[in-house]
C-alpha positions as CSV (number, residue, x, y, z in Angstrom):
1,X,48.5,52.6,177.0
2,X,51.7,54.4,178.0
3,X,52.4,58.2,176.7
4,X,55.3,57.0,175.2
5,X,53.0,54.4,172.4
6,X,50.2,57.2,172.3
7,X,52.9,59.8,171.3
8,X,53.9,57.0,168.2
9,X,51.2,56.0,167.2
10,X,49.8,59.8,166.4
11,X,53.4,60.7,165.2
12,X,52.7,57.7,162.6
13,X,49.2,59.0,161.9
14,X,47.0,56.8,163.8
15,X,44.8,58.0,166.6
16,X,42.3,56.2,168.8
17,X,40.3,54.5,166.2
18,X,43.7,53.1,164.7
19,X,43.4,51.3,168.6
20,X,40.3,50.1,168.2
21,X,40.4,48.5,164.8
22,X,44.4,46.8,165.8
23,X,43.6,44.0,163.1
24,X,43.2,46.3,159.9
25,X,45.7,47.8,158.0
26,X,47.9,50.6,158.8
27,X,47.5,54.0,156.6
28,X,50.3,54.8,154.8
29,X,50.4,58.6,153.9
30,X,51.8,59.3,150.4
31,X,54.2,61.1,150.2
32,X,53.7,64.5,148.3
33,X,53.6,64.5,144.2
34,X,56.2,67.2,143.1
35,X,54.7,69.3,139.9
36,X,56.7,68.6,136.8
37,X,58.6,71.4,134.7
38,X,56.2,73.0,132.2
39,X,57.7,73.5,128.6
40,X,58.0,77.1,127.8
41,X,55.4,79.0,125.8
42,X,55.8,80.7,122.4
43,X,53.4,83.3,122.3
44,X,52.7,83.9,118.3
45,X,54.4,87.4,116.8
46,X,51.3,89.6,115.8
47,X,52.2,90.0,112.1
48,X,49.6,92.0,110.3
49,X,50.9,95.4,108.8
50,X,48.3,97.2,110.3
51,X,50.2,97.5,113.4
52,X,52.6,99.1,112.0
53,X,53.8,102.3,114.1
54,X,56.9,103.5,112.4
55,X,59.9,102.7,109.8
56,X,63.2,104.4,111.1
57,X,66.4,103.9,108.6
58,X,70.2,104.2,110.3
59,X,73.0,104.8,107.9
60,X,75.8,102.9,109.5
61,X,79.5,104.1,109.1
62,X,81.5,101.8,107.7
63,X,85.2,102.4,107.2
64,X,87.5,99.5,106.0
65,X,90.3,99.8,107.8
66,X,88.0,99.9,110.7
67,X,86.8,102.1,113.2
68,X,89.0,105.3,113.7
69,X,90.5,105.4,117.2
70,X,93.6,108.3,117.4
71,X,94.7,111.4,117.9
72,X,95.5,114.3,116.1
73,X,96.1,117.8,116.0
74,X,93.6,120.4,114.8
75,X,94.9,123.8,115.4
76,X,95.9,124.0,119.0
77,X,93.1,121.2,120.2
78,X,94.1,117.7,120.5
79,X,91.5,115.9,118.6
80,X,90.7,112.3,119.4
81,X,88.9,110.3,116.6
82,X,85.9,107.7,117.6
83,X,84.2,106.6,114.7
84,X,83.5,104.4,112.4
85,X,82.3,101.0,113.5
86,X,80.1,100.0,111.0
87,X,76.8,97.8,112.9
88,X,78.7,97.3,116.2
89,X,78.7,100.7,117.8
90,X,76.4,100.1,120.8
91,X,78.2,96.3,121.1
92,X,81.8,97.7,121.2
93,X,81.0,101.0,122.8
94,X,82.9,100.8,125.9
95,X,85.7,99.2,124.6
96,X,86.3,101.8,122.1
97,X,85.3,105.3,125.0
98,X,88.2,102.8,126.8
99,X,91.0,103.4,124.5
100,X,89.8,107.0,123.4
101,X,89.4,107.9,127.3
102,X,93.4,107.0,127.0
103,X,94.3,109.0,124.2
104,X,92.5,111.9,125.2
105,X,93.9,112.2,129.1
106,X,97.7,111.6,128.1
107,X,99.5,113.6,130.1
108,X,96.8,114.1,132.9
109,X,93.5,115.0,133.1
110,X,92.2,118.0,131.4
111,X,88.9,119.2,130.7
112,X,87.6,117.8,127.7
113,X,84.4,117.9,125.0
114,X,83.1,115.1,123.4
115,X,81.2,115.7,119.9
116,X,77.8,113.6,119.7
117,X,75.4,112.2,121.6
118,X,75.2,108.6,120.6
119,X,76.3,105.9,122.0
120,X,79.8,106.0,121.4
121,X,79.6,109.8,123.0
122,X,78.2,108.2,126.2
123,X,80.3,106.4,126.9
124,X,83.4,108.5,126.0
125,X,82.2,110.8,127.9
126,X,81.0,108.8,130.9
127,X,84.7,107.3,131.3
128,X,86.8,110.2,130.8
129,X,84.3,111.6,133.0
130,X,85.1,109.2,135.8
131,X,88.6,109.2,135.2
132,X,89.0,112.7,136.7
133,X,88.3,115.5,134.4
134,X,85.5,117.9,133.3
135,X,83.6,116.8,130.4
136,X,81.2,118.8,128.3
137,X,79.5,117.1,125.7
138,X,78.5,118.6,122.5
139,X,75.6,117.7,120.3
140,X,73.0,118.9,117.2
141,X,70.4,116.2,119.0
142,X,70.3,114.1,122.4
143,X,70.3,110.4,121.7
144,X,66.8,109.5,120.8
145,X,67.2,111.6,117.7
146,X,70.3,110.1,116.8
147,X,71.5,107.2,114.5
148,X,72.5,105.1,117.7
149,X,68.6,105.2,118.5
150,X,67.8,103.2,115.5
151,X,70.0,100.3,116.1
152,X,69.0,96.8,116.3
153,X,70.0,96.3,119.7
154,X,71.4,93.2,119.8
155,X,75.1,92.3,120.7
156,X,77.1,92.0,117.0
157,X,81.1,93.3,117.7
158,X,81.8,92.5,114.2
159,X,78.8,93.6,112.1
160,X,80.3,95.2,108.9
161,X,83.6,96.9,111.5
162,X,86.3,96.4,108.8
163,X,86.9,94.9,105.5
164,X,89.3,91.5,105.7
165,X,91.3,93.1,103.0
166,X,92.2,96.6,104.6
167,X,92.6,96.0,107.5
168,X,95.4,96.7,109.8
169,X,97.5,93.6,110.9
170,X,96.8,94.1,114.6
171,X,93.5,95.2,114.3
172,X,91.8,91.7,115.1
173,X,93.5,91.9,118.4
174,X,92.6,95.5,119.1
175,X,89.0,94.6,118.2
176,X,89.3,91.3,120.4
177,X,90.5,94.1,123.4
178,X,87.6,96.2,123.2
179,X,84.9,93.1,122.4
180,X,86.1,91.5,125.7
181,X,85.9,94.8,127.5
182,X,82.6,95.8,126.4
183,X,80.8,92.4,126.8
184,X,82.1,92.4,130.2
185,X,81.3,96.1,131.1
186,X,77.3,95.6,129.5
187,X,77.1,92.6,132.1
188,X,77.0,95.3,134.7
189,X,73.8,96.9,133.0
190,X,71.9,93.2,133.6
191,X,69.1,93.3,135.9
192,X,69.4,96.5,136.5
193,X,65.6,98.5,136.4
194,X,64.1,98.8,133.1
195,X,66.3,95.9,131.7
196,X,68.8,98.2,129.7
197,X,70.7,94.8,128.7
198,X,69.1,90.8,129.6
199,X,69.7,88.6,127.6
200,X,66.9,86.2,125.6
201,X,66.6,83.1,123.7
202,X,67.2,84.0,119.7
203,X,65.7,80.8,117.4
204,X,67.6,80.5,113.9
205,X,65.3,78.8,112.0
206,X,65.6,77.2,108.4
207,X,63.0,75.4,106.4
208,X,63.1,72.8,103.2
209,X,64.9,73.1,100.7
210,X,63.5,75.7,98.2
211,X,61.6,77.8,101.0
212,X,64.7,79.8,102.3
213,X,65.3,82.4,100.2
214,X,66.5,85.6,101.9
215,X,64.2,88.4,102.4
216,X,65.4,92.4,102.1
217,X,66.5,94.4,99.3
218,X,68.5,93.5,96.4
219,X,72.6,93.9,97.0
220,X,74.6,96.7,96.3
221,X,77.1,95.8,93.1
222,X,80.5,94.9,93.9
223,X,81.9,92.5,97.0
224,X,83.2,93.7,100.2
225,X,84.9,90.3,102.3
226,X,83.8,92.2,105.4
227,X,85.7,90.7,108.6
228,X,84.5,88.1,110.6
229,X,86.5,88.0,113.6
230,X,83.8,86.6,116.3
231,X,85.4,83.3,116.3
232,X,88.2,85.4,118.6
233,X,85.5,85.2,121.5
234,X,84.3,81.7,121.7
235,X,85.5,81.0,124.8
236,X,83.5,83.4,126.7
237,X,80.2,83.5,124.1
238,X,77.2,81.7,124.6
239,X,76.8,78.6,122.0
240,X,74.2,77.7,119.8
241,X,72.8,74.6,119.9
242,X,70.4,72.4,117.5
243,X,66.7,71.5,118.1
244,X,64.1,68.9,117.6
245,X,60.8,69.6,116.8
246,X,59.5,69.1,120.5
247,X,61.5,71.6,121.7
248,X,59.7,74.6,119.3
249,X,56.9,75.3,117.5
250,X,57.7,76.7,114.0
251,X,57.1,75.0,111.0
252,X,60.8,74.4,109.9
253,X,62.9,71.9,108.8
254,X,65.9,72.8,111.4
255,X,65.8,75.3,114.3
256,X,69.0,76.3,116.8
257,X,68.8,78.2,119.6
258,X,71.5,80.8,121.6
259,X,71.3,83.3,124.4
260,X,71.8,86.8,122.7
261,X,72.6,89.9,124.6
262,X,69.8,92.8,124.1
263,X,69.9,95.8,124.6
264,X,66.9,98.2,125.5
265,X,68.1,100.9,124.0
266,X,65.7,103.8,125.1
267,X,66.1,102.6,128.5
268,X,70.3,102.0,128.1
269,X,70.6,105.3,126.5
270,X,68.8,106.9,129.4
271,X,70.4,105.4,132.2
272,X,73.5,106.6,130.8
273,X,73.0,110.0,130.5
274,X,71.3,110.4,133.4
275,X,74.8,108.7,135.1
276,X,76.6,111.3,133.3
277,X,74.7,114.3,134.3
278,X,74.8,113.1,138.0
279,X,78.2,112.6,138.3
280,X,78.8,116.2,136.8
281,X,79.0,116.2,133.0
282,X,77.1,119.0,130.8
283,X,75.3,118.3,127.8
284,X,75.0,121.6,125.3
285,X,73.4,121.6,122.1
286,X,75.3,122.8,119.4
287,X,76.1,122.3,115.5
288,X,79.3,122.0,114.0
289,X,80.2,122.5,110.0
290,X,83.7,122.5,110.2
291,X,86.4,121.4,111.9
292,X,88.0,125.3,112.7
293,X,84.9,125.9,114.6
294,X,86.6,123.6,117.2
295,X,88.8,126.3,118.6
296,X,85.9,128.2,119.8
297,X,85.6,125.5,121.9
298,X,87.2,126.2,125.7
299,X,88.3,122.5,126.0
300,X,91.9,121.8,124.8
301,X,90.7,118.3,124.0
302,X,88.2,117.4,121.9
303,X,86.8,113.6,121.5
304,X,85.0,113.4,117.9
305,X,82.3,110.5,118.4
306,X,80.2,111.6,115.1
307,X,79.9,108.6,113.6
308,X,78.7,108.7,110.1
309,X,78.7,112.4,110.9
310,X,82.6,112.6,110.8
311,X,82.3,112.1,106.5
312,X,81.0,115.6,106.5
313,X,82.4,117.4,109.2
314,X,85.7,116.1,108.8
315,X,85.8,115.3,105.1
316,X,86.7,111.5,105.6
317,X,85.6,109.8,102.4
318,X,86.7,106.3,104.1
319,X,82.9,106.1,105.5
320,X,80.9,104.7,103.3
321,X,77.5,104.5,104.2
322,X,75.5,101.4,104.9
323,X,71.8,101.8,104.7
324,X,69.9,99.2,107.1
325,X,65.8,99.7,108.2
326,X,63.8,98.7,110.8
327,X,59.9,98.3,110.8
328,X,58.7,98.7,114.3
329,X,55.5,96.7,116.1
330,X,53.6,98.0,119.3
331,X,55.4,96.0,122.0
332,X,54.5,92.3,123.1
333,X,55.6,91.4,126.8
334,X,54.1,87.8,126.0
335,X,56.8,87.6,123.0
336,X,59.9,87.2,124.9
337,X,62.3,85.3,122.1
338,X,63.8,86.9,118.9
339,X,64.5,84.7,115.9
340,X,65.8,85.0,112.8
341,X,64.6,83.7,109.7
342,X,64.9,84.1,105.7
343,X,67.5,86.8,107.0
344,X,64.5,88.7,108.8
345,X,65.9,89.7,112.2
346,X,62.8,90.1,114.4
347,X,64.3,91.2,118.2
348,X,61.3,92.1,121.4
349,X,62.1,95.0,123.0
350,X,60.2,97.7,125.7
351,X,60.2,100.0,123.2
352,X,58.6,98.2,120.5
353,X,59.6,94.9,118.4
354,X,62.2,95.2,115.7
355,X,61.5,93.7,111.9
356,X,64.8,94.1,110.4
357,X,64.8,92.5,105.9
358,X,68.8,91.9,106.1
359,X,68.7,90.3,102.4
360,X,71.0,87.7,101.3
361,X,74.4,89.3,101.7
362,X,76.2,92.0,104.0
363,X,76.1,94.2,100.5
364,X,72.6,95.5,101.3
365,X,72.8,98.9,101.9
366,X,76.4,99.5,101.1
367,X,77.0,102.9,99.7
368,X,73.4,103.4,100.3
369,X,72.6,107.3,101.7
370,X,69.2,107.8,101.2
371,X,67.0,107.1,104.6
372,X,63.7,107.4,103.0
373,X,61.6,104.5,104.7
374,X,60.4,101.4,102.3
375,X,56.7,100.0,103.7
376,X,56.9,97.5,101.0
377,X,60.2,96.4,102.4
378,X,58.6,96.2,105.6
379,X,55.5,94.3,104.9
380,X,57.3,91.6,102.8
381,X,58.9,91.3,105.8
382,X,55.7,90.4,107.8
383,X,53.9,88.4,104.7
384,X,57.3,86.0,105.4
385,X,57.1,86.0,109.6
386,X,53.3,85.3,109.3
387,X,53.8,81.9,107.8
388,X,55.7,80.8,111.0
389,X,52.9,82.0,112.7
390,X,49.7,80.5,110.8
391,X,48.5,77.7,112.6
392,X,48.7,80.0,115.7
């Protein structure tokens, strides 16, 4: 036998004994099976009340001509207002610091204070910051004490940010401006360490007829026809799209599913002011009560990023506040979807998962001060997520 056939015939698999049995027949190797795609799991929400760790209530400031973005001036300080967006400050945060950073550095950069600690504070101060001048910023409490810390955490530009009614006639354009910026400028947060923003499948879900009936308190009286202005950003937000029952396991009659934004907040809210502190900010805590305390102040501008704050310190009886709670669960890395059902918002997060009643209309809360925490509220919430979860 030549090298040449030897060097085939092993190449094809056969060896000697494939020589000396020439009249059986060949072995055919198979070729590999590949593994098929595993459907993703749904690890069940641990409902019972027991768990339990806290009940935090925000007051959101709503104003209805929309947030409150301009200058003015108090004494010899040019003050630059930054308030005022109702349920979307974390979503619309850097779009908003964007146009106050403008107002506040016309005519060059000077050094400048930024009132509060929150999220829209941050980010104030982290872009006027990095557009060249010295920024200080001022604040009772650093951000896990603040009303930013309580958010949901979920991207929502135009939750209660204006009333269709009042209005300005270019403010759905300015509020398109700073959506578009913002969503873009959270995108640079993904994947960073600690997942400040990612982005995870939320699961509307409906059942029968007669089994949907909205959880959360009862509706303040009166109608506000609160803007809805997200249709403005369909071309660059993910879509929802429908289910069938293979593709989930909840007992309902009609599920969709969409990619929402997230955002860890602790973790956000850290990374940010570390950024700020590195990069040279100073953080000083201090209480205001009025706005002629302002010119004790050595900065000649001063960026007011109170939120529902700015009703009292300023005296603007435009906010009105809008009362929203959040029951809070030990965390679950296994539950990695948020859903939405009977108007409970449930959201995962590092810090702990959200339970948030909504009710059946975006009057819930409104003109609603009082932060005193409802368990009741909170465990109706969980008697409702539970039957979802009881064949689990």
């Amino acid at each position: 036998m030549g090298v040449q056939l030897h060097r085939r015939m092993v190449l094809a698999g056969l060896g000697y004994a494939g020589l000396a049995g020439c009249a059986s027949t060949p072995t055919i190797l198979a070729a590999p099976t590949r593994p098929g795609f595993q459907p993703r799991s749904f690890a069940p929400l641990l409902t019972d009340p027991s768990r339990l760790t806290r009940i935090t209530v925000c007051t959101r400031p709503f104003r209805a001509q929309g947030p409150r973005i301009e200058a003015e001036a108090i004494g010899d300080k040019r003050v630059v207002h930054n308030y005022g967006h109702g349920g979307s400050g974390w979503s619309l945060s850097w779009g908003s610091a964007a146009a106050a950073r403008d107002l506040a550095l016309e005519g060059g950069p000077r050094p400048v204070a930024v009132i509060g600690c929150g999220a829209l504070g941050l980010t104030a101060a982290l872009q006027i910051l990095r557009a060249g001048a010295q920024v200080t910023i001022y604040a009772a409490e650093r951000t896990p004490w603040t009303r930013s810390a309580r958010a949901t955490g979920v991207w929502s530009p135009d939750s209660r940010v204006a009333a269709q009614d009042a209005m300005a006639a270019d403010f759905p354009a300015r509020w398109e401006a700073m959506a578009r910026r913002s969503w873009v400028d959270h995108h640079t947060f993904v994947g960073l360490d600690g997942d400040p923003v990612s982005f995870i499948d939320q699961y509307n879900l409906r059942g029968a007829r007669g089994t949907n009936r909205a959880v959360g308190p009862a509706p303040s009286p009166g109608r506000v026809d609160f803007a809805r202005l997200d249709a403005r950003l369909g071309d660059s937000m993910p879509r929802s799209r429908a289910l069938t029952p293979a593709e989930h396991p909840f007992p309902v009659e009609s599920a969709r599913v969409f990619s929402q934004m997230t955002f860890n907040v602790a973790e956000y809210a850290r990374q940010l002011t570390e950024a700020f502190l590195m990069e040279g900010g100073r953080i000083v805590q201090r209480v205001f009560h009025h706005p002629s305390e302002l010119a004790d102040l050595a900065e000649p501008v001063v960026v007011n990023c109170t939120g529902y704050g700015a009703r009292a310190l300023f005296g603007d009886e435009s906010i009105v506040p809008v009362r929203g709670q959040i029951a809070w669960l030990p965390p679950q890395p296994e539950v990695t979807y948020a859903l939405n059902y009977r108007s409970i918002g449930m959201v995962p997060r590092h810090d702990g998962i959200v339970i948030q009643a909504n009710g059946s209309s975006g009057m819930v809360g409104y003109g609603v001060e009082d932060e005193t925490p409802d368990r009741a509220e909170a465990e109706q919430a969980l008697a409702a997520l539970a039957t979802l979860y009881a064949s689990a």
